[in-house]
N, C-alpha and C positions, 0 to 999 in steps of 0.2 A: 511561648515560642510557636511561630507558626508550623504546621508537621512538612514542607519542605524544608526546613531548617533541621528538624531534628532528623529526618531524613537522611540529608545529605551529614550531620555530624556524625549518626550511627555508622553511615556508610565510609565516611574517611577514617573514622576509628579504628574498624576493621580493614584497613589500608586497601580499599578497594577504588576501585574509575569507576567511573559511571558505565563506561564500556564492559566491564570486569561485572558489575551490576546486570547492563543489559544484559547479557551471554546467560547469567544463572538462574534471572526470571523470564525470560522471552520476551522481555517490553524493549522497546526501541530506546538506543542512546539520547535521542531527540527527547521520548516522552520522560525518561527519566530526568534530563537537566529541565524540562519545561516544570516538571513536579517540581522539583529540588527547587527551583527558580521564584515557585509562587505562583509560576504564568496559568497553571491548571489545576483540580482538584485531582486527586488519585483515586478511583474505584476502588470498592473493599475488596473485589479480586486483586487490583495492581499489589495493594496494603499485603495483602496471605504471602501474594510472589515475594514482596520485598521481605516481609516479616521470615521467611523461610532459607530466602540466600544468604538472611543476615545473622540470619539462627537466634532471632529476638523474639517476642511473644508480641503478639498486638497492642497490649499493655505497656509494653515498654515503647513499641510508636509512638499513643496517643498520649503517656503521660511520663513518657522519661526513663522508668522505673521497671526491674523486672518483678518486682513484690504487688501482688495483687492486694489491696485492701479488702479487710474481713466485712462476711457479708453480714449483714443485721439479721437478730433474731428477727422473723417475719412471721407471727403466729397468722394458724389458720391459712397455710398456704400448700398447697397441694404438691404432692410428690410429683415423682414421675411413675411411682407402681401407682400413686389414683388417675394420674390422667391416662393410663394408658387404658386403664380400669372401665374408665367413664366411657372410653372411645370404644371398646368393645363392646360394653353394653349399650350404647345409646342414651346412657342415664346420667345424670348429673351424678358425680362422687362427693362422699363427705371425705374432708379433709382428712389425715394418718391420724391426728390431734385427737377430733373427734370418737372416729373408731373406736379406739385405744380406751377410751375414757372411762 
């Protein structure tokens, strides 16, 4: 499904216009049916506005669904307490993994 499509199905769901659309993200009735249309791509700003009037997650735009798929164990991959670690020190961080070990 192209995301004007799902776009514009999200948004008839929730029994909205596209006018009803433009008003609660600030984007022109114009840019919205041109989205919806196909005629143009949407910016990930347009994506947040729309994702927000529609009260849907980005994940449910780009793929339907509001259940996010689980992420893979990803050994040896850095927190955010070591990247923030590494940025204050100037030092490369060993992984939480490591550390611990």
């Amino acid at each position: 499904m192209i995301i004007g499509d799902r776009l514009q199905a999200i948004r008839e769901s929730k029994t909205m216009t596209q006018r009803d659309l433009a008003a609660l993200t600030g984007l022109s009735q114009l840019y919205v049916s041109r989205v919806e249309s196909g005629e143009t791509r949407p910016t990930i700003d347009a994506l947040e506005r729309w994702a927000s009037a529609l009260q849907v997650s980005m994940h449910h735009i780009f793929f339907g669904e509001d259940q996010q798929p689980a992420l893979p164990n990803l050994p040896n991959r850095l927190t955010s307490a070591d990247i923030v670690a590494r940025n204050s020190c100037d030092q490369p961080a060993e992984p939480a993994e490591k550390r611990h070990a």
